[in-house]
N, C-alpha and C positions, 0 to 999 in steps of 0.2 A: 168310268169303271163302276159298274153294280156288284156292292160287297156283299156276301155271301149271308151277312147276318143283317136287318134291316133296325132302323132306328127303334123302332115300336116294341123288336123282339130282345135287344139289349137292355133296353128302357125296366122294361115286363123281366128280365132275368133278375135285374141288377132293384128290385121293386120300386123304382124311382116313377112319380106321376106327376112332376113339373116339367117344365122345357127349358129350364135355368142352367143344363148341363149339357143341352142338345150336343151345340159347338165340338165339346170336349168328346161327346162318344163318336161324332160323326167324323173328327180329325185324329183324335189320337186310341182310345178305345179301341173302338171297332176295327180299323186298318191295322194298328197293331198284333189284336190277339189273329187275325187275317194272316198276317206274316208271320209270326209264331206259326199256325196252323199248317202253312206252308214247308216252313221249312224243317220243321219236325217230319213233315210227309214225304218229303220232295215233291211236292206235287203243288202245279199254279190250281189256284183257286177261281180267280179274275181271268178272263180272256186278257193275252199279252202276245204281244208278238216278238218273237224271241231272235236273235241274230248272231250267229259263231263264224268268227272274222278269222281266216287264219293264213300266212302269208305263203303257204302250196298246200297243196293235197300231204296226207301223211306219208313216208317215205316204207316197205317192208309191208309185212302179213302182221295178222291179218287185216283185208282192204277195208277198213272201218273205220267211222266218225262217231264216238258218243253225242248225241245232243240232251245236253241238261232240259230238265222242265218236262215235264208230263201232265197231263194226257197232252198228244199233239190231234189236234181241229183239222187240219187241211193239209195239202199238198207242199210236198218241202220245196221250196225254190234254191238252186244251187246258182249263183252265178261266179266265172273266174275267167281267169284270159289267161288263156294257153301262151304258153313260151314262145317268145317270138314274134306276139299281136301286141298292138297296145288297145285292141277295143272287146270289152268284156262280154262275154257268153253268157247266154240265160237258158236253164234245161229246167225241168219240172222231174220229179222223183219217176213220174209215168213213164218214159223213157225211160229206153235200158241200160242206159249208162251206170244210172243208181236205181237203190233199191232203199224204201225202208222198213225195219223191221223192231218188233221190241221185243226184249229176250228178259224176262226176268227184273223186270221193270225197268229198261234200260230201253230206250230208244236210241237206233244208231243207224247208219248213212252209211250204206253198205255198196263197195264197187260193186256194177252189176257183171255184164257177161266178159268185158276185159281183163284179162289178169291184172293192170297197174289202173289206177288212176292213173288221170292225164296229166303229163304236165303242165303245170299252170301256177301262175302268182295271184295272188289277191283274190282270194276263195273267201267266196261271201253265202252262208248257209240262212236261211228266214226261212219260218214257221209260226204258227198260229197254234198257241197251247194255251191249256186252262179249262176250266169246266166252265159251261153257259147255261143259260136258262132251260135248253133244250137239253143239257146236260144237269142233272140238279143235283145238288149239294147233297151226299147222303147225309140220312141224319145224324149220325152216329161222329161225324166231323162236324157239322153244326152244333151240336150237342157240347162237344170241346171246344169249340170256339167261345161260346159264350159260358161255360164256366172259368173258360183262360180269362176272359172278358171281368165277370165277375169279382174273382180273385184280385186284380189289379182295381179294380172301383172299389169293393170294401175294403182289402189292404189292412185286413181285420185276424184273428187270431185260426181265423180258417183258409187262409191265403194258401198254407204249403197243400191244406187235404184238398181244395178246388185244385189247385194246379196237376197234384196226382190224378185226379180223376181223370182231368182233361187230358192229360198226358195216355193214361191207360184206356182211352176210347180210342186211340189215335193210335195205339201201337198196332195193333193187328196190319195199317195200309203200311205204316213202318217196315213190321217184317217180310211182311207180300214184296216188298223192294228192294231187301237185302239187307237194310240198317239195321242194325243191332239199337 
């Protein structure tokens, strides 16, 4: 996994020019303020591959799947076994079976031209989410990562105003998605 902040740039935030701390930014640092970053945003940072296990299709309207984690990379793979098989189904979103769509920052797994999903057990949803190299990190979330970063290295009498800042770069992708 390539973290969104790199050793050199937490190092240079946080004014440290030894390598006596590396360890500690590259294991706990760095990944954490990552995961803060995350889930203040709803949104993966790190390419992941994401999997929603569910034991049938939904039952009623409307014919929809939320899937956590955004932005999604690739093609949703659905696989399940209809009622009645014991050997499981593999379709691709391209097919009109499903559809996906994101609505308001919500990514969801939409029946396509069938009124019902099918019935089926052991409904297995994979996707590929997160931003990539070819996707870059805006800066304005990098920016908050490493003053969250920051904040927990000094752990110093300006802890709460770095955390706000970081906090307040972040909200604008916040409200884009609904979160208060």
């Amino acid at each position: 996994m390539i973290e969104p902040v790199s050793l050199d740039e937490a190092k240079l935030q946080c004014r440290v020019t030894n390598s006596a701390e590396d360890d500690r930014f590259e294991t706990i640092l760095i990944p954490s303020a990552r995961l803060w970053a995350e889930e203040f945003t709803g949104r993966n940072l790190t390419l992941e591959r994401e999997t929603v296990s569910l034991d049938s299709f939904p039952d009623g309207s409307p014919l929809l799947i939320e899937l956590p984690s955004l932005p999604l990379r690739d093609k949703v793979a659905v696989t399940y076994t209809p009622v009645g098989d014991s050997s499981p189904m593999l379709t691709n979103v391209a097919f009109e079976d499903f559809t996906v769509e994101t609505v308001d920052g919500v990514a969801r797994l939409v029946s396509g031209s069938s009124p019902a999903w099918p019935e089926a057990t052991a409904v297995t949803i994979s996707y590929l989410t997160g931003e990539a190299d070819s996707y870059p990190i805006p800066p304005m979330v990098k920016a908050a990562i490493l003053l969250h970063l920051q904040a927990h290295y000094d752990q110093g009498s300006s802890m709460a105003a770095l955390l706000n800042a970081a906090e307040n770069l972040l909200r604008p992708l916040r409200l884009c998605l609904g979160m208060a």
